[in-house]
Residue, then its C-alpha position, 0 to 999 in steps of 0.5 A: x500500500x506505501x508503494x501505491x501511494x507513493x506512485x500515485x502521489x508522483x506518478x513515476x516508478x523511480x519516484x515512488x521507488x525512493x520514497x518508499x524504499x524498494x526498486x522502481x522494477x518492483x514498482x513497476x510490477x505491482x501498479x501493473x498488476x493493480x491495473x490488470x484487476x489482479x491481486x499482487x499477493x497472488x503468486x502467479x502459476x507457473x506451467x506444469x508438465x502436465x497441465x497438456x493432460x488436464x482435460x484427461x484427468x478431468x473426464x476420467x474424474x467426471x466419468x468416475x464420480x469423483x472415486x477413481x484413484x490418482x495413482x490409476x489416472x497416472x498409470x493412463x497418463x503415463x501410457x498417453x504419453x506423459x513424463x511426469x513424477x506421480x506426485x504431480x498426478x496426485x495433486x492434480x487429481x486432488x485439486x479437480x476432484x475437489x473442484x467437482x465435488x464443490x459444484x456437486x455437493x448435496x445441501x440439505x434443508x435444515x429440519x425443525x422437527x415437531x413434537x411426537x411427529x417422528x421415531x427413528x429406528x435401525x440395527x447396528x453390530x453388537x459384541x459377541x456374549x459367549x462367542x455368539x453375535x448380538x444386535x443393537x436395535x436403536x431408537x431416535x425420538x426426533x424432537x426430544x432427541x432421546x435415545x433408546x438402545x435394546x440388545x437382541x440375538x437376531x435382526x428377525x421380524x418377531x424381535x423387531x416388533x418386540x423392541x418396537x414394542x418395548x421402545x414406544x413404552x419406554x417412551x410413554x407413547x407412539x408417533x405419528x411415523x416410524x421411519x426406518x432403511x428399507x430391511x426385507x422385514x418392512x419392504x419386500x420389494x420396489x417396483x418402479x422405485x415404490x417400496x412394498x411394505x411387508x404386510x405384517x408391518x402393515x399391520x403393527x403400524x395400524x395397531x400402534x396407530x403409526x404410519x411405517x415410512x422408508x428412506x431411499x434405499x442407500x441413503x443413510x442421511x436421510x435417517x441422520x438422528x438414528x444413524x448417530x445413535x448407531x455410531x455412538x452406541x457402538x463406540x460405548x458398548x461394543x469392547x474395542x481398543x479405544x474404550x478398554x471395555x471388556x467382554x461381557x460374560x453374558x446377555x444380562x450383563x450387556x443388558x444393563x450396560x445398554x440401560x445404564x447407557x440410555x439412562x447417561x446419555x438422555x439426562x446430559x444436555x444434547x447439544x443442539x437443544x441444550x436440554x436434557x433430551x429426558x427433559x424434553x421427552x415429558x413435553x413430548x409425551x403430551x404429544x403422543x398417543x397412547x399404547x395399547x396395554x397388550x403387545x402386538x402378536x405379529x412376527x411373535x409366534x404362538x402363544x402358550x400359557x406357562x404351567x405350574x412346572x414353569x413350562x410349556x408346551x410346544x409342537x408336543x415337547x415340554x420347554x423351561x422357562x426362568x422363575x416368574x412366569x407361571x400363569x402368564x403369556x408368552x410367546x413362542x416362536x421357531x429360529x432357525x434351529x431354536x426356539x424362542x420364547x417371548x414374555x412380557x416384562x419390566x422394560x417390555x416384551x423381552x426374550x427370555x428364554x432360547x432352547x433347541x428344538x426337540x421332539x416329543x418325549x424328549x422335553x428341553x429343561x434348563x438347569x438354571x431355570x430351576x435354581x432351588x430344585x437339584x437336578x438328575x433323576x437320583x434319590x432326594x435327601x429327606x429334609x427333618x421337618x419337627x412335628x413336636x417340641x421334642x424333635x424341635x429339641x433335638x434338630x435345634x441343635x444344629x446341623x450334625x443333629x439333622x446329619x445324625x438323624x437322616x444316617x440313623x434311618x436309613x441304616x435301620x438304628x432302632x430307639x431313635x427317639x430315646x437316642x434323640x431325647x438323650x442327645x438333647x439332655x446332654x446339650x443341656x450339660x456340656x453345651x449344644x455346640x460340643x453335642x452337635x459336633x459329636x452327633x455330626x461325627x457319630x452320622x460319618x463313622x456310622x456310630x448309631x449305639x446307646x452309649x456311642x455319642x457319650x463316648x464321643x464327646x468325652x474323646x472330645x474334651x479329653x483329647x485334641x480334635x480327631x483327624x480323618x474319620x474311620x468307619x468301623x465296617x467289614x473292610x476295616x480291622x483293628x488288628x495291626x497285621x497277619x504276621x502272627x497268624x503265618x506260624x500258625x501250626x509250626x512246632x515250636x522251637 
């Protein structure tokens, strides 16, 4: 700016150069530069090698979309004929692809959604529980922007309407639209560009009052809310280096890591709104319909009712179920080569149960769903149950007392009551915990006689504790060894 002052003060190149301290060339180039309509911080550009071929580069990049690689334009322009490093390739082809992308770049409108207008949904990579692969089944509620986030085995028609289900009574209500991609368990087909829609889908939307809307196909951004959820999720939940999270050790456990993750994410400010999206989410409700009290069976299966023996019936074969379904729906449903079980709980319609399919004759029972009642088909231990204060007495004194009674029957002892009475008059004298002891003793050696527990307890207060105990039985003999009896017979000498 000093030198353009100075020339237009003196109107001479060598002037304005002593005034402004520079060469009068350099004056010179600037003013002609200014009168050019050119910007003299530009630098000019000079001639590259393979400006002969730019036209090429362009078309290849045009004809590609933008997706060819530079070092496959080199290979072509090096055929043609061109010299040049690759390097140079690589920055021409970065420059033309970005000046084709900036007159091509998709804008989108921005969208103010309204109060109970939308829910968006869709299904994301889960980690693996016991080396098995899990889904995420996701939820957007556009306006509030709360996020819910379901656990499930499969990606099928019967467990999508299940976390349907689960998630719009998490939420209190159901939107005008459920927006998802177009998966084969809501559109079957396109003709002409129109998605079909799976007319089970059909049917929950009309039983929740909802409409099911699809994006275009291969266009995720149309559905941007969930498809963030998807990603956020995954980076939290799923075990990678970056979180150090770690394996989970079963699908309870993954679970509650996906409840305990809603419950974080909608209670922090969101940062388009600024508000808690479970702040938002009651001024939505009010905006919802509501939701029918029984889920939709579509996609679900059968239903059975669960017996008194916390089974049911299915195709003829008796299946488990876990403790606190007796007497309830649920329902059932053939995957693959499973079948899956489905009941209503807490947080919704929720699995809760997977077995093999078997055949008749041949029932499917879970030990875990029976955690109070051993397992196998052996002989049950009688469990002492008092009938009267006297055996009350005897089995108040502790465990070896149960012991000794349970091994005195079954090895036929007789004057069992008058030996229990005895054992409690004892107690009174040396204490119940010394009685107890040797009547647990008495049950392991099989020492059921008159005057045996006496004996023991005077062993204990005399002696140390007793190591391992000996059964006195046809196997054992107090005799230190045979040696004596090999000379039987002999003469003597």
């Amino acid at each position: 700016m000093e030198i353009f002052e100075a020339f237009d003060l003196t109107r001479c190149a060598w002037s304005a150069a002593q005034l402004a301290g520079c060469d009068a060339k350099t004056v010179a180039r600037y003013v002609a530069i200014r009168d050019a309509g050119g910007d003299p911080f530009v630098r000019p550009r000079r001639p590259r090698s393979i400006d002969p071929f730019l036209a090429k580069v362009e078309e290849l990049v045009d004809r590609s979309r933008g997706r060819i690689r530079a070092d496959k334009v080199h290979e072509r322009l090096a055929a043609m004929g061109y010299g040049g490093s690759e390097r140079t390739t690589r920055r021409a082809v970065a420059e033309i692809k970005q000046a084709w992308r900036a007159g091509r770049r998709r804008v989108w409108r921005p969208w103010v959604p309204e109060p109970g207008m939308w829910l968006q949904f869709d299904w994301g990579e889960g980690p693996r529980v016991g080396g098995r692969r899990t889904l995420l089944f996701c939820a957007w509620l556009a306006w509030s922007r709360f996020r819910v986030v379901i656990p499930a085995w499969d990606q099928s028609l019967g467990t999508l309407v299940a976390c349907i289900d689960a998630t719009l009574r998490v939420i209190g209500g159901a939107p005008t639209y459920l927006l998802t991609d177009n998966a084969k368990t809501v559109t079957i087909e396109h003709v002409a560009g129109v998605p079909v829609r799976h007319p089970q889908m059909v049917q929950l939307g009309r039983y929740y009052g909802c409409t099911v809307q699809t994006c275009v196909p291969y266009d995720p951004e149309s559905k941007g809310g969930v498809e963030a959820t998807v990603k956020i999720a995954k980076a939290d939940l799923v075990p990678t280096s970056a979180n150090l999270r770690g394996e989970y050790a079963s699908f309870a456990e993954l679970e509650r890591a996906c409840v305990c993750w809603c419950e974080r994410v909608n209670a922090r400010p969101h940062r388009e709104t600024k508000v808690p999206p479970a702040d938002r989410l009651a001024t939505e409700r009010e905006h919802l319909h509501a939701v029918p009290a029984e889920p939709h069976g579509v996609g679900l299966g059968e239903e059975r009712l669960v017996d008194e023996d916390q089974t049911i019936r299915f195709g003829s074969v008796r299946y488990s179920t876990p403790p606190g379904h007796i007497g309830q729906r649920v329902w059932c449903r053939v995957q693959g080569e499973e079948l899956v079980i489905v009941a209503r709980t807490g947080r919704g319609l929720a699995e809760i149960a997977r077995h093999a399919l078997s055949t008749p004759g041949n029932p499917r029972i879970a030990e875990e769903h029976y955690p109070d009642h051993p397992g196998g088909n052996g002989p049950r231990q009688p469990r002492p149950q008092p009938r009267t204060a006297e055996e009350a007495a005897f089995l108040g004194l502790g465990e070896g007392a149960h012991r000794w009674l349970i091994e005195a029957a079954a090895t036929g002892a007789t004057r069992v009551r008058a030996k229990m009475a005895h054992a409690v008059e004892l107690a009174a004298h040396l204490g119940s915990d010394r009685v107890d002891h040797a009547l647990g003793l008495a049950a392991l050696a099989g020492r059921f006689a008159d005057d045996d527990l006496a004996a023991i307890c005077d062993h204990l207060a005399a002696e140390s504790p007793p190591g391992d105990v000996v059964i006195a039985d046809e196997a054992h003999s107090a005799q230190p060894g045979t040696s004596g009896w090999a000379r039987l017979g002999e003469a003597a000498r």
